[in-house]
MARVEX-337825 format. One record per residue: x, y, z of N, C-alpha, C in turn. Coordinates in steps of 0.1 Angstrom, whole numbers, plus 5000, padded with zeros to 4 digits. Atoms other than C-alpha are relative to their C-alpha. Last residue first. Example, Ala and Ser with C-alpha at 12.3 -4.5 7.8 and 13.67 -1.06 7.14 Angstrom:
! residues 2
499149895000513749895071499250115008/500949885000512349555078500950125000/
//
This chain:
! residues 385
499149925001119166265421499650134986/499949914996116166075432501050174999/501549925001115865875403499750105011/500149915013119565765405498950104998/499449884998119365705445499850074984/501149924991116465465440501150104998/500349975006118665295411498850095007/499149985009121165215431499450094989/500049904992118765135465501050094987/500849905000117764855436500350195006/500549975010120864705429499250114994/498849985004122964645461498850094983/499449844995119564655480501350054993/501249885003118164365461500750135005/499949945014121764195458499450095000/498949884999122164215499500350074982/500549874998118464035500501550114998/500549945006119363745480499350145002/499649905011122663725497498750044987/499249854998121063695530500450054983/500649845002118663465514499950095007/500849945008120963185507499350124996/501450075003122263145537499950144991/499750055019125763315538499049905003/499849935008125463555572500449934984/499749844998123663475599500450104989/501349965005122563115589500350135005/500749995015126063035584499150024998/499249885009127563195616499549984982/500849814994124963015633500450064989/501450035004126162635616499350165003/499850015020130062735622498649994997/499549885003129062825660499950014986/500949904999127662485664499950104998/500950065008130362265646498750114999/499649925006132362475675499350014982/500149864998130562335700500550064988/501350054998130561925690499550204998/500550015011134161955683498650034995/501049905003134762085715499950034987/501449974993135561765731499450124997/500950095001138261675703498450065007/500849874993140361985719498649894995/500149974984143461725721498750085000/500050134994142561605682500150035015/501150004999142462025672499649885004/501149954989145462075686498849975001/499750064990147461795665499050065016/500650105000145861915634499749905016/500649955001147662285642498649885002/500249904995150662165642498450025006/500050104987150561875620499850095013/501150054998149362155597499749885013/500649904996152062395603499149875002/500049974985154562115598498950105009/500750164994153062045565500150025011/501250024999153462385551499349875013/500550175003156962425561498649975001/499150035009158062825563499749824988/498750034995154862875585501149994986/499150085013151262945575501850035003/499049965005149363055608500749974986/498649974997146662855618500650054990/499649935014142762905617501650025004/498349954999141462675643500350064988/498750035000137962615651501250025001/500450115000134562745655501149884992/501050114991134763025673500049904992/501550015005137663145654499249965006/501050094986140763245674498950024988/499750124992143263275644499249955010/498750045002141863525623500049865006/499449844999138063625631501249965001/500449974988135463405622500950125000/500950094990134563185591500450045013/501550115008134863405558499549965020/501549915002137163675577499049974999/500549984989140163375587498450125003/500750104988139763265555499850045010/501149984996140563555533499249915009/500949915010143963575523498849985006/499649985013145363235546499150134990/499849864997145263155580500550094986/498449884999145462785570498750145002/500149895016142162615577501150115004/498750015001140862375607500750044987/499549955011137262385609501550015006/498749884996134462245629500750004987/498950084999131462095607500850105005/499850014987127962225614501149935003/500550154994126562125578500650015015/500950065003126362495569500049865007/500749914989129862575580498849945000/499550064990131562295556499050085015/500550175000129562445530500249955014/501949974997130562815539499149865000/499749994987134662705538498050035006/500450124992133462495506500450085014/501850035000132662845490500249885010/500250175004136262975499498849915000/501150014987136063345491500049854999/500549894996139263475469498849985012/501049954991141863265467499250095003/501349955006144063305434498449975012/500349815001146863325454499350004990/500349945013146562965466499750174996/498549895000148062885500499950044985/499949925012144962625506501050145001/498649975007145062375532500550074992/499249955011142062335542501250034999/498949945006140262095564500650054989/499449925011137062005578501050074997/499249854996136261805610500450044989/500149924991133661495613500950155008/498849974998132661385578499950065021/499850074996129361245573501650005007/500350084993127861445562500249975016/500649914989129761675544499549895010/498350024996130761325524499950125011/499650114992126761295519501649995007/501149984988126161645507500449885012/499349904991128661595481499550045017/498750044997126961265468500950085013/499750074988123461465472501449915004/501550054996124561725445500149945015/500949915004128061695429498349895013/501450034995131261505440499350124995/500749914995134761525422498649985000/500349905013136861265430499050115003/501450015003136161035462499950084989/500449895008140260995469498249964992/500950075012140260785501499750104990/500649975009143260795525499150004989/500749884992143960615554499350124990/501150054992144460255540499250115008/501150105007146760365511499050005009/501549914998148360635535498949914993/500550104987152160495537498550015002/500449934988153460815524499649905011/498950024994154860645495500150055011/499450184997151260485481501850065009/500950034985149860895489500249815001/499549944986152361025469499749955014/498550034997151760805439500750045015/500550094992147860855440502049975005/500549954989148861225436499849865008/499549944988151061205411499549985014/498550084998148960995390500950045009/500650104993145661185396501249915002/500850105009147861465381499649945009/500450094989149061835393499449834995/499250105002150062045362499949845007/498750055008146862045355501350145007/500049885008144362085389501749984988/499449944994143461725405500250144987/499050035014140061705406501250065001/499749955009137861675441501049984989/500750005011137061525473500450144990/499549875007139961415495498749994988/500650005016138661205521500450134996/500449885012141161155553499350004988/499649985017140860895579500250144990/500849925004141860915618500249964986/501050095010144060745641499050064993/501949975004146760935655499549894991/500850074991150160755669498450064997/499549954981153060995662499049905003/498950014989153560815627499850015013/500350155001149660865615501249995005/500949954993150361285619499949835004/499749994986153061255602499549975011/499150115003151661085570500950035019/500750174997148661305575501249895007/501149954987151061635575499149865004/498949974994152461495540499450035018/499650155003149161445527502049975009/501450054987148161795537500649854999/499649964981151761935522498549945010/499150144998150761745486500550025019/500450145003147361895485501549915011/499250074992148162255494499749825002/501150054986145762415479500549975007/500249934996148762535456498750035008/499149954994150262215453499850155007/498649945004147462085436500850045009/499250044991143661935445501650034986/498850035010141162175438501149915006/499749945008138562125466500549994991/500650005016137161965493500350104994/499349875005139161815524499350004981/500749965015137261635548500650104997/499649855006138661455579499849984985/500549985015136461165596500750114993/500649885003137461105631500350014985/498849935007138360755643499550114992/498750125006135360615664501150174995/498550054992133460835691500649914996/499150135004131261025666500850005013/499550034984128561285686501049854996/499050115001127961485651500049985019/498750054994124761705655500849874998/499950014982121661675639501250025002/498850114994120861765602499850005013/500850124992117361905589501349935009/500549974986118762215577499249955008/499650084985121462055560498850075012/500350134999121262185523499749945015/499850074989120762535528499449864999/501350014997121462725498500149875009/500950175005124462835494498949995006/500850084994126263235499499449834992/500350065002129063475490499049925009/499650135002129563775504499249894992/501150095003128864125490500749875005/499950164998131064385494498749935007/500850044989130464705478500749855002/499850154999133264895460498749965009/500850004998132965255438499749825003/500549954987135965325437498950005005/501950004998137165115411500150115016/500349815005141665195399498350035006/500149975013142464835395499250124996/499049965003144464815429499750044978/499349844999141364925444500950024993/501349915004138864605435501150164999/500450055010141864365442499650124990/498849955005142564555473500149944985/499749855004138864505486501250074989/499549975015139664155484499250124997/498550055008140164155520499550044985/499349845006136764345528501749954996/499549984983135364005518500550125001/500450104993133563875483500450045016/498650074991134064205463499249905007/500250114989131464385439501249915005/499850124995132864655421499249975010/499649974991131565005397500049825005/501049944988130165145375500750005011/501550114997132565015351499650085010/501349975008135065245327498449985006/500649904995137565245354499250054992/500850024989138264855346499150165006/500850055002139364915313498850045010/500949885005141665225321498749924996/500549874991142765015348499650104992/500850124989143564685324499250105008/501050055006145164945297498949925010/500449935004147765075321498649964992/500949944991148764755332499250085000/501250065005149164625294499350025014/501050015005151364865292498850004997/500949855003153164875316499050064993/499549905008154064495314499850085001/500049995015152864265339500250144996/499350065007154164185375499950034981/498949954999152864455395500849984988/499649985012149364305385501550115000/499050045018150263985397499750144996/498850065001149664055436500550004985/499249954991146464275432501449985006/499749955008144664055409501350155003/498549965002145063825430500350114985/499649924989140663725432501849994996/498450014999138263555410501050085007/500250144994134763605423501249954998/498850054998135063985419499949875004/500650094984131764065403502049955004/498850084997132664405380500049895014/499450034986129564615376500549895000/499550125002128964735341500149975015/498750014992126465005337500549884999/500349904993124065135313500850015007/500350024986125264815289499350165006/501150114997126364785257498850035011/500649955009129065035254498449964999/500749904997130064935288499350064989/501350004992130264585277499350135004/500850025008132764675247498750015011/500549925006134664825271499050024991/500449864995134764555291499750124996/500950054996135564285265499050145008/500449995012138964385253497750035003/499649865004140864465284499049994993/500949924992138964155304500250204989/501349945006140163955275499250105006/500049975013143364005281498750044994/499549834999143163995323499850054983/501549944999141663635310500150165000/501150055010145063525299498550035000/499749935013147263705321499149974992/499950075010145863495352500250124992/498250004994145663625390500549984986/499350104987141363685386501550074997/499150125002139663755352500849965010/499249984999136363935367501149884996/498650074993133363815363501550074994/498850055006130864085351501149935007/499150124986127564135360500849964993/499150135000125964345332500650035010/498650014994123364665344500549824990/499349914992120564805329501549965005/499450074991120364655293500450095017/498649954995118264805265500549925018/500649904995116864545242501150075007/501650084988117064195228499250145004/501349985007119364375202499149935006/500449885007121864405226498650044992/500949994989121364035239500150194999/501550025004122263985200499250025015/500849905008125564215200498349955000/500249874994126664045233499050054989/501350014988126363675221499650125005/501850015007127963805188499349985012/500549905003131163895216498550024990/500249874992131263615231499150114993/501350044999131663395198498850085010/501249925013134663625188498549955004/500549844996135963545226498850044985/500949914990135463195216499650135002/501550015011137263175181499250015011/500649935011140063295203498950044995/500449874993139963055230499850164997/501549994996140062805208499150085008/500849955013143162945188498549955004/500349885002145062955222498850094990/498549945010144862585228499350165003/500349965012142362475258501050064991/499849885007143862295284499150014992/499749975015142162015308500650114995/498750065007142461925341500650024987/499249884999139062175350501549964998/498850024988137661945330500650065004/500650124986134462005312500950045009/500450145008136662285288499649955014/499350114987137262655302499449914992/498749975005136362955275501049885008/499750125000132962925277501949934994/497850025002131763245284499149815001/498850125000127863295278501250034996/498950005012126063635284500549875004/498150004996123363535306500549974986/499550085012119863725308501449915005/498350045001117863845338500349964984/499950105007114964035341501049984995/498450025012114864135375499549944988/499549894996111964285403501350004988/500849855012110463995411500850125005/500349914986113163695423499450124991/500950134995113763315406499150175010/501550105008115463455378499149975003/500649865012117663725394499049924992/501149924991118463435422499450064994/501250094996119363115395499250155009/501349995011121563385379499249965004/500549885001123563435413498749994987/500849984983123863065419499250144997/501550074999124762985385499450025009/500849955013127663265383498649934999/500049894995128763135418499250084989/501250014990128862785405499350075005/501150055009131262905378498749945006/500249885007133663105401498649964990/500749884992133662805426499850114990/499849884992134362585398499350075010/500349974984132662295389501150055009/499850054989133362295348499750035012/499050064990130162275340501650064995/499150154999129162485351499349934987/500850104986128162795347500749914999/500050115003130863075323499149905013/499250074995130463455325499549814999/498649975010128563745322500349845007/498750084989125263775344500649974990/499750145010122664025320501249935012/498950054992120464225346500649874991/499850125008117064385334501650004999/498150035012115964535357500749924994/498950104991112164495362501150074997/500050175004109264775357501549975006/497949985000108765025387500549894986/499449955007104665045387501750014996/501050015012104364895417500350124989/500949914999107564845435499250024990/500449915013108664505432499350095003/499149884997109764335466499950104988/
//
């Protein structure tokens, strides 16, 4: 894709890889791995490291500190590497704490930099920033309108991108690489396999899914649930197993922690209907809702910020159910759970839809072609201008 004579761009990616195994930090490794693996870039990456292993974990304030300062030397010496066309910049999300450094940081990057472009992989920045001080609003939007310009994951978190003043937005979805494209169709006729992968907290909606089960096993369903993933602090493994011994669910539920690689791959699998529960206002693109697609798994998934856009179109999705969110989480789901058990027979179809829709539009190399053109056609208009 390298025009002759053109040399590369040279593209620093900002921000923290795994581990921990975040969606925002997987997304950072995903993207680097493309600009590294594709002619036409030479990549760098600024290191963050401002999260510890465990996403359960805190960091104190004074570590987070002596970070940012660490940050910043990493900028001055990929500075003196050379000149920089663009930094990729994660965005701090719903959080005060990162918003801080974003004030600090960004300016510095544009100084740095040719341009900055702002990756929105965190998302609510548009609900909290009412909530903080004038101030430090004011400062956040004169940061942000320093950058070139935003990347967004859906036209939902458009409003993200607008409420901090960018006008210059593209959206870009997220994408994975295609583990499953040897798989076959599910045709289970025992007790159906439900998969739920993510953070597990109150604001995924952990305890309301478990709840919802517990119902759900009362009226007479038979089915298991795996919960893969860590729980998020305040949230504890202790709580969680606690809830699920007074729910009655020992025998129905299996917590598999958090999976990597082929482990994960295998729970996909092997699963036969995928569920979310998430009511998190830091939602921004749900990478397992793309996963789950990928392996040809139906879907059943609050109606929540950007779900229904990722995998179809609100509530009718072809390839399951996208319900409502109600006053009572749990009720919605029994709700909702309950339909998708009577529609059983079009498990098989909708599996199918979800698997298209993912090589249509989040395989892998759609998004390595929507970078090239986000990039390049960027610097074709400059030089013709």
């Amino acid at each position: 894709m390298e025009t002759e004579n053109e040399p590369p761009l040279r593209i620093v990616v900002a921000g923290q890889m795994p581990p921990p195994y975040g969606g925002q930090n997987l997304n950072i490794e995903r993207v680097f791995n493309i600009f590294g693996a594709t002619e036409g870039y030479g990549v760098e990456h600024w290191k963050f490291d401002f999260k510890p292993p465990r996403a359960s974990a805190h960091r104190t304030t004074f570590a987070k500190v002596a970070e940012l300062a660490r940050v910043l030397v990493r900028l001055v010496r990929l500075r003196a590497q050379g000149r920089t066309d663009y930094i990729l910049y994660p965005t701090g999300g719903h959080c005060l704490g990162p918003n801080l450094r974003d004030i600090l940081l960004l300016p510095i990057a544009c100084l740095v930099a040719d341009r900055v472009c702002v990756h929105f992989q965190a998302a609510g920045q548009a609900t909290v920033l009412p909530n903080f001080p004038a101030p430090l609003r004011w400062l956040l939007k004169a940061a942000h309108r320093m950058c070139f310009g935003a990347i967004v994951l859906t036209e939902f978190g458009r409003r993200d991108a607008e409420a901090l003043g960018h006008r210059r937005i593209a959206v870009i979805p997220n994408a994975v690489e295609d583990r499953a494209s040897q798989f076959t169709e599910r045709k289970s006729e025992t007790d159906p396999v439900l998969l739920s992968v993510g953070q597990l907290c109150p604001e995924k909606g952990t305890p309301a899914l478990l709840e919802a089960c517990a119902q759900l096993q009362a009226s007479g369903r038979r089915f298991r649930l795996r919960l893969v993933g860590e729980c998020l602090y305040p949230y504890s493994e202790k709580e969680l197993r606690e809830t699920i011994s007074r729910l009655g669910l020992s025998e129905t539920v299996e917590c598999l922690g958090l999976l990597h690689g082929q482990e994960l791959d295998e729970a996909y699998r092997t699963a036969d209907l995928f569920i979310s529960s998430t009511v998190a206002p830091f939602e921004s693109f749900g990478l397992v809702l793309i996963e789950a697609m990928m392996w040809g798994l139906p879907l059943v998934i609050t109606d929540w910020r950007a779900n229904g856009e990722v995998a179809g179109s609100g509530e009718q999705l072809p390839g399951g159910i996208c319900f409502p969110i109600g006053g009572d989480l749990a009720a919605t789901i029994v709700t909702a759970a309950d339909d998708a058990f009577d529609r059983r027979e079009q498990w098989v179809t909708w599996g199918r839809r979800n698997r298209e829709r993912y090589e249509r539009l989040y395989h892998i190399d759609v998004l390595k072609k929507n970078l090239w053109t986000y990039f390049h056609q960027d610097v074709a208009e400059k030089k013709s201008a």
